[in-house]
Biopython code that builds the backbone (N, CA, C, O; Angstrom):
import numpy as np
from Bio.PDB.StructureBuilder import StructureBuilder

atoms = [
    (1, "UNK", "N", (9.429, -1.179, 15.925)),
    (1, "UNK", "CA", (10.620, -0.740, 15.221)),
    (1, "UNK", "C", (11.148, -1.852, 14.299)),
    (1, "UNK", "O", (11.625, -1.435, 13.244)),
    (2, "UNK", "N", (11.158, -3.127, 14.476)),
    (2, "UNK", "CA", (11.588, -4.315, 14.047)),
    (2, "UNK", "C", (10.668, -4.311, 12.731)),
    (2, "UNK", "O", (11.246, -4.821, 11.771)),
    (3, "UNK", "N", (9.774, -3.996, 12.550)),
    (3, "UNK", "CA", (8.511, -4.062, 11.489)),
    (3, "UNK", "C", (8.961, -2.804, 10.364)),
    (3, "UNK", "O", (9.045, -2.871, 9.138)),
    (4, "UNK", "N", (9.158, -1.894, 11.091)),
    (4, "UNK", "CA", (9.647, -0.700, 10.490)),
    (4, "UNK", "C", (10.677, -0.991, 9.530)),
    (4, "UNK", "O", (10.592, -0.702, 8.337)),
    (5, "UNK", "N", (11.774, -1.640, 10.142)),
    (5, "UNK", "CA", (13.244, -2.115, 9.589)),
    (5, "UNK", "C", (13.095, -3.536, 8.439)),
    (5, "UNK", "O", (13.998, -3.727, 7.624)),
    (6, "UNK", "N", (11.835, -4.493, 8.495)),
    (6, "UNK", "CA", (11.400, -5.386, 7.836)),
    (6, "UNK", "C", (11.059, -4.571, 6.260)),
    (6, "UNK", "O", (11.429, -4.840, 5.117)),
    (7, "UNK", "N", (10.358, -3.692, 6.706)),
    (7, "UNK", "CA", (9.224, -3.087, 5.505)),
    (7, "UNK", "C", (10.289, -2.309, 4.666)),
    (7, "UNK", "O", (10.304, -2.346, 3.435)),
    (8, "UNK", "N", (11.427, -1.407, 5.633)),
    (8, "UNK", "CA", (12.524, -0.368, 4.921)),
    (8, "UNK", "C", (13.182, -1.701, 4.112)),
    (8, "UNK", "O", (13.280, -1.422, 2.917)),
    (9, "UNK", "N", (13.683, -3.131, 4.427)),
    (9, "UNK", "CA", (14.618, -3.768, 3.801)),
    (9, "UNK", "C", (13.788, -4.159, 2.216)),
    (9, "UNK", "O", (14.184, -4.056, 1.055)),
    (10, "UNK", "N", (12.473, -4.644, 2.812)),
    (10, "UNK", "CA", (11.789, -4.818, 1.692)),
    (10, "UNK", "C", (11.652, -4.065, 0.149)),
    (10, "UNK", "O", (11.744, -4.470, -1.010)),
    (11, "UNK", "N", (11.395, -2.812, 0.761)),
    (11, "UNK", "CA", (10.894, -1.661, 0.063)),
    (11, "UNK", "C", (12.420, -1.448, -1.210)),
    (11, "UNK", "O", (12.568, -1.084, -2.377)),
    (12, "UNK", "N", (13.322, -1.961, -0.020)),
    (12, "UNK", "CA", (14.902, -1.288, -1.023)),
    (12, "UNK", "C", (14.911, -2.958, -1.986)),
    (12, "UNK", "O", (15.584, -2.841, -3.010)),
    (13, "UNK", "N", (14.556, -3.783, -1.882)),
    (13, "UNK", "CA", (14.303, -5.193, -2.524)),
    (13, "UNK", "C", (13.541, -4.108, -3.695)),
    (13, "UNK", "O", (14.078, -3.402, -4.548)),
    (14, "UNK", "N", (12.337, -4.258, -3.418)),
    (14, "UNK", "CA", (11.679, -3.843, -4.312)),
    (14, "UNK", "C", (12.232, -2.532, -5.214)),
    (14, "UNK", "O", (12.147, -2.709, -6.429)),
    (15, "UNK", "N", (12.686, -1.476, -4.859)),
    (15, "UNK", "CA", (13.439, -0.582, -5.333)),
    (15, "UNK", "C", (14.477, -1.379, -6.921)),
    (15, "UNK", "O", (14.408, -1.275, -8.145)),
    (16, "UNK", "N", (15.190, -1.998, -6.106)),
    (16, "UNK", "CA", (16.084, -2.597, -7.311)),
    (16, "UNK", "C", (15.615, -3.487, -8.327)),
    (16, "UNK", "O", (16.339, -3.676, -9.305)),
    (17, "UNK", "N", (14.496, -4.065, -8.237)),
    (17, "UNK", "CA", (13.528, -4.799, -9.284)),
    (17, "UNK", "C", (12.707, -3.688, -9.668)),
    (17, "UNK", "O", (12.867, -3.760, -10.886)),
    (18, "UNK", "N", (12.047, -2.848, -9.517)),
    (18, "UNK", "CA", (11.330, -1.438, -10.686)),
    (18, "UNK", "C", (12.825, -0.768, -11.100)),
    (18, "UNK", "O", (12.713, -0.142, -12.153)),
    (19, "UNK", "N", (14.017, -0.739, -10.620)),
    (19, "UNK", "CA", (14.959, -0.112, -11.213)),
    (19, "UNK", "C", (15.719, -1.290, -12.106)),
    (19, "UNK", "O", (16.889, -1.183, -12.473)),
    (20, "UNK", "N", (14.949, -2.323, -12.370)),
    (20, "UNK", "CA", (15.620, -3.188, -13.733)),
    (20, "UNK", "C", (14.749, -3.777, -14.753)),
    (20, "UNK", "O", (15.112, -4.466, -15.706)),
    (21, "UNK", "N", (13.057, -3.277, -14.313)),
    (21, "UNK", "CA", (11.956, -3.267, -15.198)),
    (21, "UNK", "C", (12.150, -1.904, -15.693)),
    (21, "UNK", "O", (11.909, -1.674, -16.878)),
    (22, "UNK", "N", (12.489, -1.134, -15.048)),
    (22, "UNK", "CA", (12.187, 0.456, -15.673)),
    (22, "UNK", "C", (13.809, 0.098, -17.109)),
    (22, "UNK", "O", (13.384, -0.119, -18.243)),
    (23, "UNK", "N", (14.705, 0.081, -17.023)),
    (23, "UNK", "CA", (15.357, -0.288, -18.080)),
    (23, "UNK", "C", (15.354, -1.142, -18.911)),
    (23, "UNK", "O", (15.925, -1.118, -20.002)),
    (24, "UNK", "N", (14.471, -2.266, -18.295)),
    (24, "UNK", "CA", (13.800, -2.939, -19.578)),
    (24, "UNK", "C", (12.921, -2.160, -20.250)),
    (24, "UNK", "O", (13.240, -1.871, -21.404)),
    (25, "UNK", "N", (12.064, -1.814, -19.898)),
    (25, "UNK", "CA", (11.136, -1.035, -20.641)),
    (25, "UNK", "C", (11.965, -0.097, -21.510)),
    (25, "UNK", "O", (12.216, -0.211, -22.710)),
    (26, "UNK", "N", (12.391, 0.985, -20.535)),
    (26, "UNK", "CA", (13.421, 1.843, -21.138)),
    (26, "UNK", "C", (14.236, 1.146, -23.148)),
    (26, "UNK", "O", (13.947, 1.634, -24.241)),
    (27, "UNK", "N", (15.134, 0.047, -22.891)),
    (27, "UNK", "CA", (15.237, -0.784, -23.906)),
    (27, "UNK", "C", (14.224, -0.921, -24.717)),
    (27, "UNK", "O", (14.371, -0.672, -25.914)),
    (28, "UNK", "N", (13.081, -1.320, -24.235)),
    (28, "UNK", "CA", (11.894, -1.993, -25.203)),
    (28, "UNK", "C", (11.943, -0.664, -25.973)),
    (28, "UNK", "O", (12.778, -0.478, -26.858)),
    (29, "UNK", "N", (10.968, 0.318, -25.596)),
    (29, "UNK", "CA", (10.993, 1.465, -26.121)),
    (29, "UNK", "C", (11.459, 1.856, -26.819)),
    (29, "UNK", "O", (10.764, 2.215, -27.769)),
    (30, "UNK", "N", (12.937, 2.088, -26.908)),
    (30, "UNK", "CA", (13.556, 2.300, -27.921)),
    (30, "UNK", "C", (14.226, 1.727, -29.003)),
    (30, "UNK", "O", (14.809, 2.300, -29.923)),
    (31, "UNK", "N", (14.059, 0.353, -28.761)),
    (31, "UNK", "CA", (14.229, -0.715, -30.233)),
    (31, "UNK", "C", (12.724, -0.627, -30.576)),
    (31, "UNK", "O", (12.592, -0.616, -31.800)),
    (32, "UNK", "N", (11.725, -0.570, -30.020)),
    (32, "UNK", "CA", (10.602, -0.167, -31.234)),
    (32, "UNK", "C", (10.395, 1.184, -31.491)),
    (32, "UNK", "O", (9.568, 1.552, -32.325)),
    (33, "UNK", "N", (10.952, 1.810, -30.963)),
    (33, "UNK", "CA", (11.324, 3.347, -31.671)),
    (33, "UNK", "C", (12.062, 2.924, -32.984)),
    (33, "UNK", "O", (11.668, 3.024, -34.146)),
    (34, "UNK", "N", (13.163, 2.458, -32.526)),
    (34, "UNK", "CA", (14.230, 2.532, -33.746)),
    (34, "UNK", "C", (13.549, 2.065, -35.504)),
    (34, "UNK", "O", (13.551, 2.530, -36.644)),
    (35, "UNK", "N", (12.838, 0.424, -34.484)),
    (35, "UNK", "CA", (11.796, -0.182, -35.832)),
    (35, "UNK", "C", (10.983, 0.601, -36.635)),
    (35, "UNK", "O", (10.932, 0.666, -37.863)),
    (36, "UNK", "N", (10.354, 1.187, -35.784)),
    (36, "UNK", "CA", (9.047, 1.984, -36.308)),
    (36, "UNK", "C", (9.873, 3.455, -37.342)),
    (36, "UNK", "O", (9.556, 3.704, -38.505)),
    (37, "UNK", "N", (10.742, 4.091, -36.683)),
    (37, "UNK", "CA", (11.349, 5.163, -37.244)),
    (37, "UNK", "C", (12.031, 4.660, -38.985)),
    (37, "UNK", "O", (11.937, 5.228, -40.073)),
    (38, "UNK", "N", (12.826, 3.128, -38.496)),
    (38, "UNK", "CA", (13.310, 2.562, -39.892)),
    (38, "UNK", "C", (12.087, 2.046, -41.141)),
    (38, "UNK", "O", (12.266, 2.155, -42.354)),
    (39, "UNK", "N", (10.925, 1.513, -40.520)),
    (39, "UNK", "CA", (9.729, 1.442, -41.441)),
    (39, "UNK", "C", (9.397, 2.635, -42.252)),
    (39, "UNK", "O", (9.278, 2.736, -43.473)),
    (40, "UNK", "N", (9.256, 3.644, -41.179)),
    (40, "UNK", "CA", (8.532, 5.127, -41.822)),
    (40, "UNK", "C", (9.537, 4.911, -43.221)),
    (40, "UNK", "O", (9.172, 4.560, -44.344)),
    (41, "UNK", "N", (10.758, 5.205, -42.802)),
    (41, "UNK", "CA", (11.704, 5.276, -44.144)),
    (41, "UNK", "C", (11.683, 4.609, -44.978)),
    (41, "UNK", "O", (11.155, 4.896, -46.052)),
    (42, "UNK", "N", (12.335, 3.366, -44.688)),
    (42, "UNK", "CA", (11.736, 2.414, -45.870)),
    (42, "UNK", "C", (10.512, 2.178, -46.588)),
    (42, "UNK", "O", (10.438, 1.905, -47.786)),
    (43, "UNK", "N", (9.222, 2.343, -45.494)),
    (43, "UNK", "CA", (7.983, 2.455, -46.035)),
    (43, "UNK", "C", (7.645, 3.407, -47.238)),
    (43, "UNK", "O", (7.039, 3.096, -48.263)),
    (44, "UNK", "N", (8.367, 5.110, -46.769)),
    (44, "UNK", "CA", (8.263, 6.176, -47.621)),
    (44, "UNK", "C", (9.265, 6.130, -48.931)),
    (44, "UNK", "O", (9.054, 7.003, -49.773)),
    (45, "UNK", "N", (10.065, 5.432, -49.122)),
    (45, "UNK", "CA", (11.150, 4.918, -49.935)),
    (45, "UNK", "C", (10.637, 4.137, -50.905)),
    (45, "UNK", "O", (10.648, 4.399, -52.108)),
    (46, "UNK", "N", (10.062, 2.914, -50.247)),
    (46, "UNK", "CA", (9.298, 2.172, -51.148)),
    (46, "UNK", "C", (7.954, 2.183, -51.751)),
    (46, "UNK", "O", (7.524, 1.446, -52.639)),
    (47, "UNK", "N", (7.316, 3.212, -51.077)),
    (47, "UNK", "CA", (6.093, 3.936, -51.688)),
    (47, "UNK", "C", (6.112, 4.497, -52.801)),
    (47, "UNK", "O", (5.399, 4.168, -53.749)),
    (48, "UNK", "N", (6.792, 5.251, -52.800)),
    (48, "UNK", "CA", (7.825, 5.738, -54.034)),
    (48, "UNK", "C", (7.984, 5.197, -55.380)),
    (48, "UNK", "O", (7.473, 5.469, -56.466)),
    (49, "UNK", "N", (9.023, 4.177, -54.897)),
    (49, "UNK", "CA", (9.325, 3.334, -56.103)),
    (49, "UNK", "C", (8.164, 2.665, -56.711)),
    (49, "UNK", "O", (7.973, 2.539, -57.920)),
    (50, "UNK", "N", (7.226, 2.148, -55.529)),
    (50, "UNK", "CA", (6.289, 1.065, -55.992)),
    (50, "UNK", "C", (5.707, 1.967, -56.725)),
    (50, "UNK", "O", (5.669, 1.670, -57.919)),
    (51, "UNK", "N", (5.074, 3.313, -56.337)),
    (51, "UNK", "CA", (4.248, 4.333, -57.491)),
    (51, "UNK", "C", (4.773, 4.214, -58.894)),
    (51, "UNK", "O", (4.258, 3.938, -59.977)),
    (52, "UNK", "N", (6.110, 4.552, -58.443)),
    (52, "UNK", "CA", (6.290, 4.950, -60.196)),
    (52, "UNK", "C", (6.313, 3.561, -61.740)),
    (52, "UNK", "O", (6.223, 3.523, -62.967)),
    (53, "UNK", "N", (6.509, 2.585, -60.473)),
    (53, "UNK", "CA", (6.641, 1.276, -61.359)),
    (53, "UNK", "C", (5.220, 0.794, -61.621)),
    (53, "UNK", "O", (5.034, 0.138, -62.646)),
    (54, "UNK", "N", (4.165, 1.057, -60.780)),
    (54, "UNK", "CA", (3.144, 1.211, -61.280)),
    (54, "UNK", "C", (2.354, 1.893, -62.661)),
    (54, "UNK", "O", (1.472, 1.509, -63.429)),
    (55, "UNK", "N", (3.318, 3.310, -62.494)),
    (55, "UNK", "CA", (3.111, 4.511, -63.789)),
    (55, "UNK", "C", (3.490, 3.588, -65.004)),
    (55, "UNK", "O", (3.034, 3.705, -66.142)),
    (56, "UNK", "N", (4.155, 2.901, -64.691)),
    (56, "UNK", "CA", (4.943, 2.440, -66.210)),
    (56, "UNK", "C", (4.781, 1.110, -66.543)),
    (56, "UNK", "O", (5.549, 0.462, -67.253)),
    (57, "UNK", "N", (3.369, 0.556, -65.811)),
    (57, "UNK", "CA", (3.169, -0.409, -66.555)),
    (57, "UNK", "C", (2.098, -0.536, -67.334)),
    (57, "UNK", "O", (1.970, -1.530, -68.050)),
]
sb = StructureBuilder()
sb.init_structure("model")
sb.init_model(0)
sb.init_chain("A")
sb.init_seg("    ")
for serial, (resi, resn, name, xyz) in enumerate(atoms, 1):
    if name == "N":
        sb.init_residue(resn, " ", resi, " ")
    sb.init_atom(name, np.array(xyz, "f"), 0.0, 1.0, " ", f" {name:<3s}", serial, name[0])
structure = sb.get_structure()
């Protein structure tokens, strides 16, 4: 029973460290969401421009 109660204390240790990697990640994720989403735009923005300034030289 003593082993039992070792492994349950452990397990809740461990519990609260994957429940503060999982929100890191969580975070990560979505600041390179955000990056990647702001590139597309700017990327498609400046694709754009760069074309046409191309046309006209």
């Amino acid at each position: 029973m003593s082993d039992l109660e070792n492994l349950l204390r452990m397990t809740a240790v461990q519990a609260e460290g994957m429940r503060g990697l999982g929100g890191y990640a969580g975070g990560m994720f979505m600041a390179a969401s955000k990056v990647l989403g702001e590139e597309t735009v700017n990327g498609a923005g400046s694709g754009a421009s760069q074309t046409g300034a191309r046309r006209h030289e």
